[in-house]
C-alpha positions as CSV (number, residue, x, y, z in Angstrom):
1,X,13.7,22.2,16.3
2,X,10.2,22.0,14.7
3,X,9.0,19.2,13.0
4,X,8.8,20.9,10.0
5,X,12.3,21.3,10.5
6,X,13.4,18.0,10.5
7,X,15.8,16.5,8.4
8,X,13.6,14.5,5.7
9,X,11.3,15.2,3.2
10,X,9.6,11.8,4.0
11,X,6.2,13.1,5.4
12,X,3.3,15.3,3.7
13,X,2.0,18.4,6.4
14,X,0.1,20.8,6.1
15,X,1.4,23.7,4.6
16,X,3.4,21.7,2.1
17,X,2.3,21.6,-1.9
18,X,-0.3,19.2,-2.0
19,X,0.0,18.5,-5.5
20,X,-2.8,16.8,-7.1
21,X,-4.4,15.4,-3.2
22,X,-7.7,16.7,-2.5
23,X,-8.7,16.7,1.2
24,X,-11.6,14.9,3.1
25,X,-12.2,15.7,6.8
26,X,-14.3,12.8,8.3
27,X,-14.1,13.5,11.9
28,X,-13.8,11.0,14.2
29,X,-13.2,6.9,13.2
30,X,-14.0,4.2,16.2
31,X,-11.4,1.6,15.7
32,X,-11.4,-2.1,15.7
33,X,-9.3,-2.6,18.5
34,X,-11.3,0.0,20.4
35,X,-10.6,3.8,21.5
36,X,-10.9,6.6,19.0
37,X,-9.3,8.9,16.3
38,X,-10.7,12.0,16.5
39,X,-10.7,14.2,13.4
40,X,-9.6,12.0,10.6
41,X,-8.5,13.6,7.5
42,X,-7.8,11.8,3.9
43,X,-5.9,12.9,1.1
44,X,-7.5,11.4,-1.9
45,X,-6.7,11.9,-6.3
46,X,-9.1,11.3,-8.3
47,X,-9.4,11.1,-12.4
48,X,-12.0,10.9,-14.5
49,X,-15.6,12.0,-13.9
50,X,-18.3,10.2,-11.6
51,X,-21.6,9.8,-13.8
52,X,-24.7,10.7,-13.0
53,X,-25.8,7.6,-11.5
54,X,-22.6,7.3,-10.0
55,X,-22.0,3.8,-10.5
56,X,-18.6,4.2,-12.5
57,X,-16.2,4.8,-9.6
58,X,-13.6,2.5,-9.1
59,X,-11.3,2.3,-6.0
60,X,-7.4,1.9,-6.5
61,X,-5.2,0.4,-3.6
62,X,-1.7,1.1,-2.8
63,X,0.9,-1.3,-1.3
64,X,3.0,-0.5,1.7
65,X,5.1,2.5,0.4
66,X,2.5,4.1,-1.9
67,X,0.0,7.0,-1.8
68,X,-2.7,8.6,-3.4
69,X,-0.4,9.4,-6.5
70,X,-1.1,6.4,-8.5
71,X,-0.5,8.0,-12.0
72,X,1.4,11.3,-13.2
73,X,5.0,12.9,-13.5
74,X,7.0,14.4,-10.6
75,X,5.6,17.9,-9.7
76,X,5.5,19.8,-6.7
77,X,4.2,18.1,-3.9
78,X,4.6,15.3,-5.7
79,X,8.5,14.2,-5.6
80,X,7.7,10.8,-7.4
81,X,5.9,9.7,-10.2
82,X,2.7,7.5,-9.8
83,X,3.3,4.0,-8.7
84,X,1.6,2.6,-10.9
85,X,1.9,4.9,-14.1
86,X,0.7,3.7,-17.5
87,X,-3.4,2.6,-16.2
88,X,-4.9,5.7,-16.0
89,X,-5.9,8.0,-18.5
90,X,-7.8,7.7,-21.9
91,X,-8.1,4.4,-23.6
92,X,-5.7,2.9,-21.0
93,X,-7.4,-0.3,-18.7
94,X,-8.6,2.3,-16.4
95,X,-10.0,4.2,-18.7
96,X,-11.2,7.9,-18.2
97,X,-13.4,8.2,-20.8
98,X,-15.5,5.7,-18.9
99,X,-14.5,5.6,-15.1
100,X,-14.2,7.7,-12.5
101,X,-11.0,6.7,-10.2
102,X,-10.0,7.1,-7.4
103,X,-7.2,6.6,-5.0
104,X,-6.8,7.9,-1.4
105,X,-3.7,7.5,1.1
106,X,-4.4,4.8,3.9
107,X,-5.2,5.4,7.6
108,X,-1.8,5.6,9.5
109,X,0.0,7.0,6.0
110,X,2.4,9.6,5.9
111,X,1.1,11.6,2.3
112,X,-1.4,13.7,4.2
113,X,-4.0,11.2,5.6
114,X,-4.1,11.0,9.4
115,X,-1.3,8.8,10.6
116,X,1.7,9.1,13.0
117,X,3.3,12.4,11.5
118,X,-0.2,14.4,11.7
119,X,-0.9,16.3,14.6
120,X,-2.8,15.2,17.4
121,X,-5.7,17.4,19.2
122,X,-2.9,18.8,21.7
123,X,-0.7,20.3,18.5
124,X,1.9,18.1,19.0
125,X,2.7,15.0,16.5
126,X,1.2,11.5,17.4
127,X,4.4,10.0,16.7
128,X,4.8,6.8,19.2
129,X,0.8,7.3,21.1
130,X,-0.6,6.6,17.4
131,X,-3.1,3.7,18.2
132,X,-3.0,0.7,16.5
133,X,-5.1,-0.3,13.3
134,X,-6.2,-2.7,11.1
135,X,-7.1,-2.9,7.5
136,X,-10.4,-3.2,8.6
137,X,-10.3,0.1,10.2
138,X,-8.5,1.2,6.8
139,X,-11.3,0.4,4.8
140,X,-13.8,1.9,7.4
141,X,-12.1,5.4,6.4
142,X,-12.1,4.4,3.1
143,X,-16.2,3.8,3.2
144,X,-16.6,7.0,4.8
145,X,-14.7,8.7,2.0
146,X,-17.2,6.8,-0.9
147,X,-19.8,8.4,1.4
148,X,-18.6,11.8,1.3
149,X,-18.0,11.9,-2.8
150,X,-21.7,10.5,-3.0
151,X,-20.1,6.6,-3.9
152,X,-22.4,3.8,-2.9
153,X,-21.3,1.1,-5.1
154,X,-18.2,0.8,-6.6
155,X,-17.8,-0.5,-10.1
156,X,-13.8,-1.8,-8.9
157,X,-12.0,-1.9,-6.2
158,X,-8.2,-3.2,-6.7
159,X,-5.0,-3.4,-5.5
160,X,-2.0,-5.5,-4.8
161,X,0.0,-6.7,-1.7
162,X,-1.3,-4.5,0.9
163,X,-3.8,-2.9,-1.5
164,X,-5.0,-6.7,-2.3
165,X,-5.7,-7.0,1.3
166,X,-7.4,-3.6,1.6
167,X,-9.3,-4.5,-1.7
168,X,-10.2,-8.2,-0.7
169,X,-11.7,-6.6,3.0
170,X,-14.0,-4.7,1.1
171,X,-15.5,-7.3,-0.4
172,X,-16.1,-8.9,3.0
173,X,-17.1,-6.2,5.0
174,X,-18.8,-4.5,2.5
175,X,-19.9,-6.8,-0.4
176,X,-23.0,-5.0,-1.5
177,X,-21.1,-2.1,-2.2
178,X,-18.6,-4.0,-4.6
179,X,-19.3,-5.0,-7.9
180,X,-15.6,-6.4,-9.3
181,X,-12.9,-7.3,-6.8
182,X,-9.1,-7.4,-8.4
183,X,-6.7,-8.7,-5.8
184,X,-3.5,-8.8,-7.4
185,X,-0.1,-10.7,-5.8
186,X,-1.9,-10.4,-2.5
187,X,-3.8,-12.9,0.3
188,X,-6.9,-13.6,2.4
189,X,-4.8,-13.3,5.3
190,X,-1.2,-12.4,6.1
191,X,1.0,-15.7,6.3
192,X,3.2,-16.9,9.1
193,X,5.8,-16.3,6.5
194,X,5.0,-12.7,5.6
195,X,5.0,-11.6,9.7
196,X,8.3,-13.3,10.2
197,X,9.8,-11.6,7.5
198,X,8.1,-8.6,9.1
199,X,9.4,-8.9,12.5
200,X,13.3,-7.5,12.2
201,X,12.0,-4.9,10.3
202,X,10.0,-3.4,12.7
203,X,12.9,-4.3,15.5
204,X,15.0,-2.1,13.0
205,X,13.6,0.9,13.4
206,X,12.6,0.6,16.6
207,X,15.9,-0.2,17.9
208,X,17.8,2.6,16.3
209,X,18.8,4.9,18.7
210,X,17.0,7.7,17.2
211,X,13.9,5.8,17.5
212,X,13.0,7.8,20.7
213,X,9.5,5.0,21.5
214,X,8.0,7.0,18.4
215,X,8.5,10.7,19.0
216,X,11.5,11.2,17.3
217,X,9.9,14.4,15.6
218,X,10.3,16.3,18.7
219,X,14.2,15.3,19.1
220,X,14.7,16.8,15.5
221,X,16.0,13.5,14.5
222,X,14.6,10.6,12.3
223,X,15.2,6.9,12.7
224,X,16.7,6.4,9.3
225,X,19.4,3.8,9.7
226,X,16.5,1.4,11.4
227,X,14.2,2.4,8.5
228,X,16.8,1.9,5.8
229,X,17.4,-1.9,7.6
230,X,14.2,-2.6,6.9
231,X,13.9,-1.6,3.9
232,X,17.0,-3.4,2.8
233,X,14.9,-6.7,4.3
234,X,11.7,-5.9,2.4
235,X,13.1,-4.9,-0.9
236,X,14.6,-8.7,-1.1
237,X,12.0,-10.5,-0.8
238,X,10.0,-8.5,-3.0
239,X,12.5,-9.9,-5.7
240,X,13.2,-13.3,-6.5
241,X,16.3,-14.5,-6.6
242,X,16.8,-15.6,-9.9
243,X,16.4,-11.5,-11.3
244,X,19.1,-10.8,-8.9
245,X,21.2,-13.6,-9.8
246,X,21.1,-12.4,-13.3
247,X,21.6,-8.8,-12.5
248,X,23.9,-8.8,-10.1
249,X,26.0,-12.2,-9.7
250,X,28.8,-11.6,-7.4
251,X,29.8,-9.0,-9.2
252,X,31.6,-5.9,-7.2
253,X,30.5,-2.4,-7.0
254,X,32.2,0.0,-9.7
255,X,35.5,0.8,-7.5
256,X,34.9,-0.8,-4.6
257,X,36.6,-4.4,-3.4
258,X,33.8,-6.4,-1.0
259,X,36.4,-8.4,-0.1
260,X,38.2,-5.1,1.7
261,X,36.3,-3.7,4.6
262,X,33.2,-1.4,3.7
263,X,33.7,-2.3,0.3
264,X,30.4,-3.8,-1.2
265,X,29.1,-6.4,-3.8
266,X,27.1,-4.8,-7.0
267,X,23.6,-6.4,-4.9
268,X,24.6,-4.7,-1.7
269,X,24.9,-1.2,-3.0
270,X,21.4,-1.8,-4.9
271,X,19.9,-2.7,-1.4
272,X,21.7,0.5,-0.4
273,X,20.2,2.4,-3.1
274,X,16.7,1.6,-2.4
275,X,17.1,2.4,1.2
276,X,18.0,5.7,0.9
277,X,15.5,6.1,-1.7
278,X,12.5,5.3,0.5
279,X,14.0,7.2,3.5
280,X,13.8,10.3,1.5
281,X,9.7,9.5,0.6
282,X,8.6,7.8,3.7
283,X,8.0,7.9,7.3
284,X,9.5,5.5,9.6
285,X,6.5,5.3,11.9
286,X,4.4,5.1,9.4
287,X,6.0,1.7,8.4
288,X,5.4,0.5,11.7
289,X,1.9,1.3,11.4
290,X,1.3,0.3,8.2
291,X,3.4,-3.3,8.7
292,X,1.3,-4.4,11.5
293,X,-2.1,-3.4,9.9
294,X,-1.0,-6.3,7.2
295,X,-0.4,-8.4,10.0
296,X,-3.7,-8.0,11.9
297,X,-5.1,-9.2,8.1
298,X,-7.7,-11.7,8.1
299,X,-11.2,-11.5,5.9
300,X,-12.0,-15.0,8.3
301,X,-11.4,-13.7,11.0
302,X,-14.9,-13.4,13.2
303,X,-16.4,-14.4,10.2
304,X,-16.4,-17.9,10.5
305,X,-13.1,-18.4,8.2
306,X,-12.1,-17.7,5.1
307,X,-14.5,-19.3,2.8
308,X,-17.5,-18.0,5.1
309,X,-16.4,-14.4,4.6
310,X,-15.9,-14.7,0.7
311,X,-19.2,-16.3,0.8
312,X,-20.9,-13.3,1.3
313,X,-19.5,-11.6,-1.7
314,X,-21.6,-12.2,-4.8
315,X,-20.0,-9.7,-7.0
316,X,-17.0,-10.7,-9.8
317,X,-13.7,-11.7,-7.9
318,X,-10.5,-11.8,-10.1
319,X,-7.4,-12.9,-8.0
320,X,-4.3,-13.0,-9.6
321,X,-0.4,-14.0,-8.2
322,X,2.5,-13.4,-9.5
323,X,4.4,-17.1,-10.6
324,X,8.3,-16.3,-9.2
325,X,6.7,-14.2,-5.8
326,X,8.1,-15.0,-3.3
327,X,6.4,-13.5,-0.3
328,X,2.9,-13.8,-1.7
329,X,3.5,-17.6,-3.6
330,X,1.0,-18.1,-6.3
331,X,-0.8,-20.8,-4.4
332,X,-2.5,-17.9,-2.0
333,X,-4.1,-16.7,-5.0
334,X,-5.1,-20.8,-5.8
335,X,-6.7,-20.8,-2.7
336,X,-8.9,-17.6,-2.4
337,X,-10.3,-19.2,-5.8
338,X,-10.8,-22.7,-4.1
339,X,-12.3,-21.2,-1.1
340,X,-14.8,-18.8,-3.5
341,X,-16.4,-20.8,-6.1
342,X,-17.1,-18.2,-9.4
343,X,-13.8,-16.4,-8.6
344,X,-12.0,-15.8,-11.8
345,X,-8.5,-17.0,-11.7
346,X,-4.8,-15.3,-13.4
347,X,-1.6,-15.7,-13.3
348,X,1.1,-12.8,-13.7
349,X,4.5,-14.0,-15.2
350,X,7.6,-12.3,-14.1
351,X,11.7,-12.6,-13.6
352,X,10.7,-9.7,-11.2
353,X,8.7,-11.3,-7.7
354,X,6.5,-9.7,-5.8
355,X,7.3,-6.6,-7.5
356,X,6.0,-8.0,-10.8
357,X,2.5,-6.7,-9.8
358,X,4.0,-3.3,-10.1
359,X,6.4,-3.7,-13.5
360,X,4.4,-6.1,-15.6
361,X,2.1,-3.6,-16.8
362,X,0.9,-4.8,-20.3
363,X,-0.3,-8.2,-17.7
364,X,-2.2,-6.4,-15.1
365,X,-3.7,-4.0,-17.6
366,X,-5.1,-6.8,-19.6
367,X,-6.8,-8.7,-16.2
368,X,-8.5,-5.1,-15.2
369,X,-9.6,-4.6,-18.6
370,X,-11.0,-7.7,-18.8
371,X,-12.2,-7.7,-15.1
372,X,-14.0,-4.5,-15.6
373,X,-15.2,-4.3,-19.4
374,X,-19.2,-4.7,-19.1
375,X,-19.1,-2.3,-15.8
376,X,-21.0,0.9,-17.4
């Protein structure tokens, strides 16, 4: 069995409908960590039109799960609509009229950027000999992109959770090429907190049987009930507990008894649902990849801390949190804005957690418009 054969749509390859992705070969990337990837490829979307002094380009992030498909319908090669649907387009906070966006898949992704699932220089999948990376080295790639479409400063860069971080390292490691920061529900540096709650997921999907240390693409198998594990780990604390409370109670699943064996509560078969959904979307070693890039996070570190590397950003910083999040509290937001004087602080209300940074999209649309309205 081939890896295209295998059962799951969860990985973009060449070949497949790519949809609205555009391609950027960068060649090779010298990581953090050391070593290097040869040949580095992005997939990238973009909307809008870059000036002609180029200075209206603004950089969009994605989270963990996400890709370069931040706005549109479900199309070929696209199986999902954007992530983040509703800020893009005419009129709308990022408006098209006036910027030129952008949004690439991160190093290590599964949506046609190099990661674990792409094909190393022997033809065979990297699968389990992908090297580790950083979100430094994810914004490295990202820099390289700017500099192939002709980018050198961009107007925004913003993202939330994972796309906070990637946002909030540009600003540190390259602040003269950043003119408005937006970090949204996101951090300086991942928390003792987040990493725990990261730990059994990646012992889920590495313990599954079908796990095969990474190279599960040549077994014709995926790791699916490991990935769906963690999923079901993630997905609750990206919610707070009062919205699941009210949604859910103790209430049973339509025909089911939870009290019987296999029989599940209402909040059980949700957890169920959105496991199977991200199986069907996503790449198990991809996760791995991805989760400990957000651990490795740290603008302070080698940098003197924190406050040293913010220092060195002298462009407009807007942090905002989300006030029930659980996994990224408010008071990480409070303290990038203690640490940076000048950084504009918000604050995103929402029964939904974490996730709020994603629903709440008449909130975030007002901080970007706001954040970015005198930028061209």
């Amino acid at each position: 069995m081939t890896i295209t054969d295998l059962p799951t749509t969860s990985f973009w390859r060449p070949g497949d409908d790519p949809g609205e992705r555009q391609f950027a070969a960068l060649g090779p990337v010298a990581l953090e960590r050391g070593g290097t990837l040869p040949d580095v490829t992005v997939a990238y979307e973009t909307w809008g039109t870059l000036n002609a002094a180029r200075d209206n380009a603004v950089l969009v992030e994605h989270a963990l799960t996400g890709d370069s498909h931040v706005e549109g319908p479900p199309r070929a090669g696209h199986p999902t609509p954007g992530w983040w649907d509703g800020l893009i387009g005419p009129g709308r906070p990022l408006d098209t009229d006036r910027f030129f966006v952008v949004s690439s898949n991160v190093l290590g992704g599964c949506q046609g950027t190099t990661g674990p699932s792409s094909d190393a220089s022997d033809g065979r999948p990297w699968g389990g000999r992908f090297p580790s990376v950083t979100i430094r080295d994810q914004v490295a790639v990202e820099a390289l992109l700017a500099d192939r479409l002709g980018i050198t400063t961009w107007a925004g860069v913003l993202g939330g959770s994972m796309g906070g971080m990637r946002a909030i390292e540009w600003a540190t490691s390259h602040p003269e090429r950043v003119a408005t920061c937006i970090v949204l529900a996101s951090t300086a540096y991942a928390t003792a907190d987040q990493i725990a709650w990261c730990q059994p997921q990646l012992l889920a999907i590495r313990s599954d049987p079908a796990f095969h240390d990474g190279d599960y693409y040549e077994h014709g198998v995926v790791p699916s009930d490991g990935l769906g594990i963690a999923r079901r780990i993630a997905h609750v604390t990206y919610r707070h507990e009062g919205e699941l409370a009210e949604r859910f109670g103790r209430e049973a699943q339509a025909g089911e008894e939870p009290l019987d064996r296999g029989g599940r509560f209402a909040v059980e078969s949700y957890l169920d649902h959105h496991a199977g959904k991200l199986g069907r979307r996503f790449d198990a070693n991809s996760y791995l990849v991805l989760s400990e890039a957000m651990n490795s996070h740290d603008v302070g570190r080698g940098r003197g801390g924190v406050a040293s590397a913010l220092a060195a950003f002298e462009g407009r910083l807007v942090v905002a949190g989300v006030d029930t999040d659980r996994l990224y509290p408010e008071r990480l937001s409070d303290e990038i804005a203690a640490l940076r004087p000048g950084t504009t602080l918000r604050h995103i209300a929402s029964r939904f957690g974490h996730d709020g940074f994603l629903i709440e999209i008449e909130q975030v649309g007002a901080i970007i418009r706001e954040a970015l309205a005198d930028r061209t």
